[in-house]
Backbone atoms as SQL, in Angstrom:
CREATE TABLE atoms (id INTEGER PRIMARY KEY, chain TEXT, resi INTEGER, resn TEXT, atom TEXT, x REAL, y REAL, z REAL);
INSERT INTO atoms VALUES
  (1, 'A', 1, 'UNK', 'N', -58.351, 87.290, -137.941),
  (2, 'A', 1, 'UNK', 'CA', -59.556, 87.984, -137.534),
  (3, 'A', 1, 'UNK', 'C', -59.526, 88.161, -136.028),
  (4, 'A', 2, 'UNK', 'N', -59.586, 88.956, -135.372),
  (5, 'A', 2, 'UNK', 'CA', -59.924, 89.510, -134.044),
  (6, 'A', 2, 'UNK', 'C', -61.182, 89.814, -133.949),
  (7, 'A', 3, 'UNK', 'N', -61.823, 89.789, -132.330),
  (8, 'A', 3, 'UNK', 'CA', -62.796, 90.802, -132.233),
  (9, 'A', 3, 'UNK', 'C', -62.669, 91.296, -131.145),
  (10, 'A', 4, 'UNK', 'N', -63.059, 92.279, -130.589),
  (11, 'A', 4, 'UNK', 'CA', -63.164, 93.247, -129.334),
  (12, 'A', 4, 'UNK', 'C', -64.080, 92.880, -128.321),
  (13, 'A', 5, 'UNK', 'N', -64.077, 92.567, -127.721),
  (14, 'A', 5, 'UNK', 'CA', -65.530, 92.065, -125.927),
  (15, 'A', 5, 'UNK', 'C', -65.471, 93.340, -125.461),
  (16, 'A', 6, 'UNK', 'N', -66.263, 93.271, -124.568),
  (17, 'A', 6, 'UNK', 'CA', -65.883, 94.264, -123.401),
  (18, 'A', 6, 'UNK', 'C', -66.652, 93.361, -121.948),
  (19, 'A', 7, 'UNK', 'N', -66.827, 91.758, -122.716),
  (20, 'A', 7, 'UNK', 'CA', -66.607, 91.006, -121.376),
  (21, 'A', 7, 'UNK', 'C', -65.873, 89.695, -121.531),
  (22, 'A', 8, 'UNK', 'N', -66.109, 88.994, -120.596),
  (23, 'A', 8, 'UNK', 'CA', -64.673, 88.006, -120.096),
  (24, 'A', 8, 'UNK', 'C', -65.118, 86.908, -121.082),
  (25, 'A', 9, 'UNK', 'N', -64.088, 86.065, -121.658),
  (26, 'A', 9, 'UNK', 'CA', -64.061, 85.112, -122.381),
  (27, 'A', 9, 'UNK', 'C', -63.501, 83.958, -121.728),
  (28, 'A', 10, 'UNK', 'N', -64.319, 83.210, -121.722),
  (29, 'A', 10, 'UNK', 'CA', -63.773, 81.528, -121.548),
  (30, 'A', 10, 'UNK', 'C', -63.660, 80.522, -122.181),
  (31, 'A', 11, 'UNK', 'N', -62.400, 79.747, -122.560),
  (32, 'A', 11, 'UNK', 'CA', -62.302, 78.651, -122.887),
  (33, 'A', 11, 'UNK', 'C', -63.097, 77.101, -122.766),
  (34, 'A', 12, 'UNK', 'N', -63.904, 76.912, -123.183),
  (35, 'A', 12, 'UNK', 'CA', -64.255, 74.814, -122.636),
  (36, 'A', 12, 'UNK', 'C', -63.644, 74.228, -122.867),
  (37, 'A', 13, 'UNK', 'N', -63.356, 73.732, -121.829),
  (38, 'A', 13, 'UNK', 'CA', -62.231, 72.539, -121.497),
  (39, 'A', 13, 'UNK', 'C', -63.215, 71.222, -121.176),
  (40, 'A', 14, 'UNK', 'N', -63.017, 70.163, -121.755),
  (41, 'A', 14, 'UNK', 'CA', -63.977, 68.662, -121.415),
  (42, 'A', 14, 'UNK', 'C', -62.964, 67.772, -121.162),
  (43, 'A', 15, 'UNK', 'N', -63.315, 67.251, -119.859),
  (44, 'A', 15, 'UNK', 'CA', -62.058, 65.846, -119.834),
  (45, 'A', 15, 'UNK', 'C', -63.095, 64.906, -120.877),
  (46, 'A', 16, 'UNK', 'N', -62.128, 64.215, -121.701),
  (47, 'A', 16, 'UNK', 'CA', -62.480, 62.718, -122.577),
  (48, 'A', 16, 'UNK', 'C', -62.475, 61.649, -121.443),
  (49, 'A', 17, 'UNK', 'N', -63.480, 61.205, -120.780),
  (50, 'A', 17, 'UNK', 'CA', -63.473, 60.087, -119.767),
  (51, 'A', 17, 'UNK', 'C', -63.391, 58.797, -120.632),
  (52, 'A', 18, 'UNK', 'N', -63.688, 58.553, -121.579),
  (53, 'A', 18, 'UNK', 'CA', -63.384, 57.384, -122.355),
  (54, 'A', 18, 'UNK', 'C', -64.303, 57.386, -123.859),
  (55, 'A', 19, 'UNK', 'N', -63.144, 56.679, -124.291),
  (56, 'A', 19, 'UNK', 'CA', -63.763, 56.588, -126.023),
  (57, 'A', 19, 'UNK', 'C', -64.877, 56.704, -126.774),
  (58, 'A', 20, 'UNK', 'N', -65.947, 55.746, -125.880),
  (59, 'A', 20, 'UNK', 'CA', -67.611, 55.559, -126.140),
  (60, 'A', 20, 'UNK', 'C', -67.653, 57.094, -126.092),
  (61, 'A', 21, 'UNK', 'N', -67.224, 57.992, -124.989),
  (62, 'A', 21, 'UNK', 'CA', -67.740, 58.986, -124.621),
  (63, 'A', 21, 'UNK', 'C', -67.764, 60.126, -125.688),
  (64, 'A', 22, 'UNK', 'N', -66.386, 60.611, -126.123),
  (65, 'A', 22, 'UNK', 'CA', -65.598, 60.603, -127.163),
  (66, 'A', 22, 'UNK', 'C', -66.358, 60.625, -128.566),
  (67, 'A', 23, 'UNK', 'N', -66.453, 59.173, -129.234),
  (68, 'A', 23, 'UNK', 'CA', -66.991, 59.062, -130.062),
  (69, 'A', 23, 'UNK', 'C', -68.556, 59.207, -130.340),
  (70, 'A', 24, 'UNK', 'N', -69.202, 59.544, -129.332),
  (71, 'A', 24, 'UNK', 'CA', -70.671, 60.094, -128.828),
  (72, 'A', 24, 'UNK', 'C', -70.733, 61.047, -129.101),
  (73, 'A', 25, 'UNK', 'N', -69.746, 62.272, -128.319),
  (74, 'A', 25, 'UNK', 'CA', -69.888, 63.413, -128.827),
  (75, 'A', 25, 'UNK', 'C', -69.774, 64.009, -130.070),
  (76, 'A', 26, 'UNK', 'N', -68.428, 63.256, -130.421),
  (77, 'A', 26, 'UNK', 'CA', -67.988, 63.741, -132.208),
  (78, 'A', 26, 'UNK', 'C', -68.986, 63.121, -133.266),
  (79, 'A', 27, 'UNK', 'N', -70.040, 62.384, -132.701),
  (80, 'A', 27, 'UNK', 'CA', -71.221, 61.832, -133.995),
  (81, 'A', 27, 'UNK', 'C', -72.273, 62.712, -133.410),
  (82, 'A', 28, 'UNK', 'N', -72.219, 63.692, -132.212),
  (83, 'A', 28, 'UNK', 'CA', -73.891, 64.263, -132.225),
  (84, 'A', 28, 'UNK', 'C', -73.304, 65.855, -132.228),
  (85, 'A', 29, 'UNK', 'N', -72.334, 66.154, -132.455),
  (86, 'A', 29, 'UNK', 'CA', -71.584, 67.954, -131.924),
  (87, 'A', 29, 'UNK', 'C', -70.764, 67.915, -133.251),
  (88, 'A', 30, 'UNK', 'N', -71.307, 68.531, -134.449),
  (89, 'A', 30, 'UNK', 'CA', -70.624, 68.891, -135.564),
  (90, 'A', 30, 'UNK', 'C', -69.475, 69.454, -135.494),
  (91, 'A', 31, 'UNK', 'N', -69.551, 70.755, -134.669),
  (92, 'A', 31, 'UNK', 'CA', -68.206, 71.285, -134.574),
  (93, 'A', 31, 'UNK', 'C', -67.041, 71.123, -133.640),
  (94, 'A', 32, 'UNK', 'N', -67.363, 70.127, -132.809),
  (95, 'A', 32, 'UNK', 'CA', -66.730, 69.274, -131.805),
  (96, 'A', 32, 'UNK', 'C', -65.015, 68.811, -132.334),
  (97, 'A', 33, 'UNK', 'N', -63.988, 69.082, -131.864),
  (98, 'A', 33, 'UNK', 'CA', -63.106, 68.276, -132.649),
  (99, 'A', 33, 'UNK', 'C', -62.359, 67.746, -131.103),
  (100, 'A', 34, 'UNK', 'N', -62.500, 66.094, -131.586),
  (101, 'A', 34, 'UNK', 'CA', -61.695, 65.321, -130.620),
  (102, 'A', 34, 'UNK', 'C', -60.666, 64.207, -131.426),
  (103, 'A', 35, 'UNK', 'N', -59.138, 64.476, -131.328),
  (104, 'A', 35, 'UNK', 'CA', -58.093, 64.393, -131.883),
  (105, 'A', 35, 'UNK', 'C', -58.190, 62.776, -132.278),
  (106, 'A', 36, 'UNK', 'N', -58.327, 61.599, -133.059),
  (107, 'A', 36, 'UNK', 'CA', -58.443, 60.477, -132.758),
  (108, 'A', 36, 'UNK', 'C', -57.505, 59.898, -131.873),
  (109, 'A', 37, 'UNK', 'N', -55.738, 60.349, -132.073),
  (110, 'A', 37, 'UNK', 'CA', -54.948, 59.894, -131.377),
  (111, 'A', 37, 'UNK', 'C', -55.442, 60.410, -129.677),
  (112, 'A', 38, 'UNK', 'N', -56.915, 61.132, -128.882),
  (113, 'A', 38, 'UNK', 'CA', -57.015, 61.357, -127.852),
  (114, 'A', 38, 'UNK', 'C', -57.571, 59.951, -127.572),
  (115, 'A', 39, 'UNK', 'N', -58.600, 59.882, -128.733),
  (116, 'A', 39, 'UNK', 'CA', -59.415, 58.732, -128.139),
  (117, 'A', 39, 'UNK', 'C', -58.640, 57.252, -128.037),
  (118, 'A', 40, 'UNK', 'N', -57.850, 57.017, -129.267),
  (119, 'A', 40, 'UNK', 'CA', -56.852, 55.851, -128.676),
  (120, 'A', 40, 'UNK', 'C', -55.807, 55.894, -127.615),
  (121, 'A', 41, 'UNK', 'N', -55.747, 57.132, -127.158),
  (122, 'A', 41, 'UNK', 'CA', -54.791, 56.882, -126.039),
  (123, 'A', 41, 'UNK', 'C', -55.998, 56.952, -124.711),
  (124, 'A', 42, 'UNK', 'N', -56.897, 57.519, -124.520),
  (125, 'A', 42, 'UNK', 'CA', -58.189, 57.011, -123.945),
  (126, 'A', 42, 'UNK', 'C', -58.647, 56.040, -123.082),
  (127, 'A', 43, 'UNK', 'N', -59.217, 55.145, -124.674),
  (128, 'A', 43, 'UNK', 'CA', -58.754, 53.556, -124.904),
  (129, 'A', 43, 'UNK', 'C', -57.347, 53.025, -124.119),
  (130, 'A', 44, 'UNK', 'N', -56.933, 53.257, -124.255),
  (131, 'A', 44, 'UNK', 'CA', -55.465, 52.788, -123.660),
  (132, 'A', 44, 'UNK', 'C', -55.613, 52.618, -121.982),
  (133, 'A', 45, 'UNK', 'N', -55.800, 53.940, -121.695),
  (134, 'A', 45, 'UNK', 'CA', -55.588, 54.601, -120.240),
  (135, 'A', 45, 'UNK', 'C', -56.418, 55.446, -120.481),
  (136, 'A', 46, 'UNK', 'N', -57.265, 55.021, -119.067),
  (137, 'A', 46, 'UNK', 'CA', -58.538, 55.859, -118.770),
  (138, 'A', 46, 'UNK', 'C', -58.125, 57.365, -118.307),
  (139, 'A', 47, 'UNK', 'N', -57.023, 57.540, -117.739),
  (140, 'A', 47, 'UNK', 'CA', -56.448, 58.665, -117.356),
  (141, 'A', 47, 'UNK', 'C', -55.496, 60.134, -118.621),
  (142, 'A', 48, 'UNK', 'N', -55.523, 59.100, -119.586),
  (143, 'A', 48, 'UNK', 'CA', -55.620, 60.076, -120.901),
  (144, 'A', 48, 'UNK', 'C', -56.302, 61.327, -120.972),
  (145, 'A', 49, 'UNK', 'N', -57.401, 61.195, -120.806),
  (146, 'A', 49, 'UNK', 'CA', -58.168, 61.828, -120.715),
  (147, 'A', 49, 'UNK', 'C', -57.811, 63.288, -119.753),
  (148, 'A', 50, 'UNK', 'N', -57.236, 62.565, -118.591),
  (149, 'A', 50, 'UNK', 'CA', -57.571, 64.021, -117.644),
  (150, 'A', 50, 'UNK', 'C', -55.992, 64.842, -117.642),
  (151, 'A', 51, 'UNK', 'N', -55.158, 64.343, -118.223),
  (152, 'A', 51, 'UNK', 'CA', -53.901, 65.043, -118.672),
  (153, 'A', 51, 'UNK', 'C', -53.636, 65.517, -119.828),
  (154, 'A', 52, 'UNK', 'N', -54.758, 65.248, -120.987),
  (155, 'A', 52, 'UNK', 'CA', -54.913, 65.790, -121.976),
  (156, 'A', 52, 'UNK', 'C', -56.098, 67.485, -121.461),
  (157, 'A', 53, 'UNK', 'N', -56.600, 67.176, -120.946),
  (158, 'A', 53, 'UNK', 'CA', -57.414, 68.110, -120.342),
  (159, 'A', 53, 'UNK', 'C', -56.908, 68.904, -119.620),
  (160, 'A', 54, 'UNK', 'N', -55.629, 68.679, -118.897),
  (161, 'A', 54, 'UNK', 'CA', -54.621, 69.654, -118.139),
  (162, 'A', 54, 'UNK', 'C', -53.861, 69.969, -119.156),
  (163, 'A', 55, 'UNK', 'N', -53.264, 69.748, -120.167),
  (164, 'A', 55, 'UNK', 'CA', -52.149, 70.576, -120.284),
  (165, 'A', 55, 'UNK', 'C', -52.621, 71.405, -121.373),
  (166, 'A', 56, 'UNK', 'N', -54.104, 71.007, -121.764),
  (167, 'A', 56, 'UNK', 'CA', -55.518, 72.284, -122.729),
  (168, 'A', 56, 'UNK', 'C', -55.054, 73.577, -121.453),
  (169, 'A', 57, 'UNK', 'N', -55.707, 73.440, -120.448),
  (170, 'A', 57, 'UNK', 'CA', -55.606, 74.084, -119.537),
  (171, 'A', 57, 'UNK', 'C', -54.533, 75.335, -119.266),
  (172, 'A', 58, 'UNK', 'N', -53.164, 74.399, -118.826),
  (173, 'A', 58, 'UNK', 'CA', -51.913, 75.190, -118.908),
  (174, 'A', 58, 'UNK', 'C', -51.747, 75.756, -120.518),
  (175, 'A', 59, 'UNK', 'N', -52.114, 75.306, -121.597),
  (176, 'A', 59, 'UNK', 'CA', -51.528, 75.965, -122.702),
  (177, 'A', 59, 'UNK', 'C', -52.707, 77.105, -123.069),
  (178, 'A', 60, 'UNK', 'N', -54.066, 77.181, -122.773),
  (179, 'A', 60, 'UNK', 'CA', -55.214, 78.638, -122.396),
  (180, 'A', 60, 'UNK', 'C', -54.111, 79.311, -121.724),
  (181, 'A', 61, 'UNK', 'N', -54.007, 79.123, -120.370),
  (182, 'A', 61, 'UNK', 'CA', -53.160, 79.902, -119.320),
  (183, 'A', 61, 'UNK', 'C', -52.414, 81.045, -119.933),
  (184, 'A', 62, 'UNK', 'N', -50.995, 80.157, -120.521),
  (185, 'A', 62, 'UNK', 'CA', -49.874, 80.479, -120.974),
  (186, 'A', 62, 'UNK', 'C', -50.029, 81.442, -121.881),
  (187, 'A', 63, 'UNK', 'N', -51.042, 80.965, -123.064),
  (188, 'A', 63, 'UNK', 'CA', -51.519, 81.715, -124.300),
  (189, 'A', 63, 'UNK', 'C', -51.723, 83.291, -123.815),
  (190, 'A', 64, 'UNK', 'N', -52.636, 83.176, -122.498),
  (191, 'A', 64, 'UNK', 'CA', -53.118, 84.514, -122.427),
  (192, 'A', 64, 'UNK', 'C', -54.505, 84.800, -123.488),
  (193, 'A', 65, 'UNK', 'N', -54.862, 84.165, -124.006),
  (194, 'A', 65, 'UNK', 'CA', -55.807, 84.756, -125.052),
  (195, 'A', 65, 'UNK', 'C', -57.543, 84.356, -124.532),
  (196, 'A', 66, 'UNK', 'N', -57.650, 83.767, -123.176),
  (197, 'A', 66, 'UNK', 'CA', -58.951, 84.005, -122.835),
  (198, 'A', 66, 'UNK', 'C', -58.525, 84.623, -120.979),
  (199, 'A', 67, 'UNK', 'N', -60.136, 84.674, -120.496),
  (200, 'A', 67, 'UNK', 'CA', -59.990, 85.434, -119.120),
  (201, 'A', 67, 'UNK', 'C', -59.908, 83.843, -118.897),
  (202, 'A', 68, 'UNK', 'N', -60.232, 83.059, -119.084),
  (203, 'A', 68, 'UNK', 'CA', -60.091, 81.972, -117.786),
  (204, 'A', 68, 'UNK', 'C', -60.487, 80.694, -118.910),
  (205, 'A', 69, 'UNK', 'N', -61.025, 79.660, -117.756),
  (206, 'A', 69, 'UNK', 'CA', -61.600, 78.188, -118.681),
  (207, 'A', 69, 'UNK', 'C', -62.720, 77.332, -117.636),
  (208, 'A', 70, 'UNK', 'N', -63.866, 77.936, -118.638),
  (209, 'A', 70, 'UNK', 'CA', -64.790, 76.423, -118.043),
  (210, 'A', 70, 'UNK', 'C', -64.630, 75.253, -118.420),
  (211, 'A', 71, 'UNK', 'N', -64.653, 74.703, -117.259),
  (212, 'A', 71, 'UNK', 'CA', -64.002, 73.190, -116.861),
  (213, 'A', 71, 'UNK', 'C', -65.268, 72.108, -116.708),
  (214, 'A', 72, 'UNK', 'N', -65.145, 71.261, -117.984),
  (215, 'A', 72, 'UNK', 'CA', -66.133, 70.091, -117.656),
  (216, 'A', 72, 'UNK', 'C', -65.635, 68.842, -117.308),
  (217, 'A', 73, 'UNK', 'N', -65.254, 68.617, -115.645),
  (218, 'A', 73, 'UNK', 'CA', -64.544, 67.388, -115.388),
  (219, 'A', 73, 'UNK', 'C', -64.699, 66.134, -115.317),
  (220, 'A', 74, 'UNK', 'N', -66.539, 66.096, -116.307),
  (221, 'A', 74, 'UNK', 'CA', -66.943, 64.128, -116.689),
  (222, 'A', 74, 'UNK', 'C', -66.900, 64.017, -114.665),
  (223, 'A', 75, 'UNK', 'N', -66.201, 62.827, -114.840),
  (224, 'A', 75, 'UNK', 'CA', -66.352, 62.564, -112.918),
  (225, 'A', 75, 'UNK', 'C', -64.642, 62.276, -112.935),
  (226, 'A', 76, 'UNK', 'N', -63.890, 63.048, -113.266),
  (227, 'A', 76, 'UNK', 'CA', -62.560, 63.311, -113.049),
  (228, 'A', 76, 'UNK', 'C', -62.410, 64.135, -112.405),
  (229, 'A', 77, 'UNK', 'N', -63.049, 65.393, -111.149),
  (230, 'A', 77, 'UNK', 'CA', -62.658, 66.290, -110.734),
  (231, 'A', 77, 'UNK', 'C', -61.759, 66.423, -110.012),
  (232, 'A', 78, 'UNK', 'N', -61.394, 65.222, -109.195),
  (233, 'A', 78, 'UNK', 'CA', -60.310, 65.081, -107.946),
  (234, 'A', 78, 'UNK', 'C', -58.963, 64.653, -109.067),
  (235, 'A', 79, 'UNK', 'N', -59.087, 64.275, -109.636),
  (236, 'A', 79, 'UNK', 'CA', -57.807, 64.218, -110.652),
  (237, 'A', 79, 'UNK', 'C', -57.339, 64.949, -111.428),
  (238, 'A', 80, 'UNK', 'N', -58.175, 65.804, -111.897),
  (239, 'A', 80, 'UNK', 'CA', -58.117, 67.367, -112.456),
  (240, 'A', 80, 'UNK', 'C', -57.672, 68.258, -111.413),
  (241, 'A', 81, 'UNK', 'N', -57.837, 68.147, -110.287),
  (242, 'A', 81, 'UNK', 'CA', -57.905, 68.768, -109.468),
  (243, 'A', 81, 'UNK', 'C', -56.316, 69.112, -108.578),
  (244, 'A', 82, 'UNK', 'N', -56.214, 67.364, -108.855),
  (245, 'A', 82, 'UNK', 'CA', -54.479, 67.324, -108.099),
  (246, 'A', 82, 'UNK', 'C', -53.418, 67.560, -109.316),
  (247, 'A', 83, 'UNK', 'N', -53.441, 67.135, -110.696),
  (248, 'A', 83, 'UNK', 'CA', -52.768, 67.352, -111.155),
  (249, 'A', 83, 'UNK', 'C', -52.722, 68.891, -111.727),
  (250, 'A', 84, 'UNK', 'N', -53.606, 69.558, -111.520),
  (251, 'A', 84, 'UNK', 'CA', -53.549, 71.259, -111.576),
  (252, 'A', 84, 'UNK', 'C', -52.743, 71.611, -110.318),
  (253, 'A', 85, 'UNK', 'N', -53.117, 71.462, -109.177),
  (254, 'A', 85, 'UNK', 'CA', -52.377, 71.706, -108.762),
  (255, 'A', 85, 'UNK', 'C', -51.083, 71.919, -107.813),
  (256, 'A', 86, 'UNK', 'N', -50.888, 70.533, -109.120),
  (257, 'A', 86, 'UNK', 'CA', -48.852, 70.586, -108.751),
  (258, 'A', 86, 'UNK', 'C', -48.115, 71.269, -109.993),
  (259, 'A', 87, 'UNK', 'N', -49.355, 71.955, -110.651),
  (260, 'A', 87, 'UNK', 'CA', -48.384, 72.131, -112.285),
  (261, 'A', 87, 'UNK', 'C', -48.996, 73.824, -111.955),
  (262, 'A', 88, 'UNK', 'N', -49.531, 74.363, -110.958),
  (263, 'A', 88, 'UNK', 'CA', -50.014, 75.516, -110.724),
  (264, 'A', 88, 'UNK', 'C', -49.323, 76.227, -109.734);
């Protein structure tokens, strides 16, 4: 299925800042999908989160299939920020 705009489309992008967070959203946002293996790696490393959120990012990019991506960076912005761009 396609459809036609004739304005700009954006992607949401959410860094997962941690699991609680995670599992908050996916019990109150029905159509929400957060991968479980995101949230245990999460759990793991708090920084999961913001490299799973970059390479969402680079693979929108690459795709070509939106104009751009709103970016919800939790309080990761300076880390979102550097690892964009060295991969930009």
């Amino acid at each position: 299925m396609s459809v036609s705009l004739s304005v700009p489309v954006y992607a949401g992008v959410m860094v997962v800042a941690s699991a609680g967070m995670a599992r908050n959203l996916a019990a109150k946002i029905p159509d929400i999908d957060i991968p479980e293996k995101l949230v245990a790696d999460v759990e793991r490393d708090r920084d999961a989160g913001v490299a799973a959120a970059c390479e969402q990012i680079l693979a929108i990019r690459d795709s070509g299939a939106f104009d751009g991506v709103h970016l919800v960076p939790v309080s990761r912005y300076r880390q979102v920020a550097a690892l964009l761009e060295r991969e930009l």
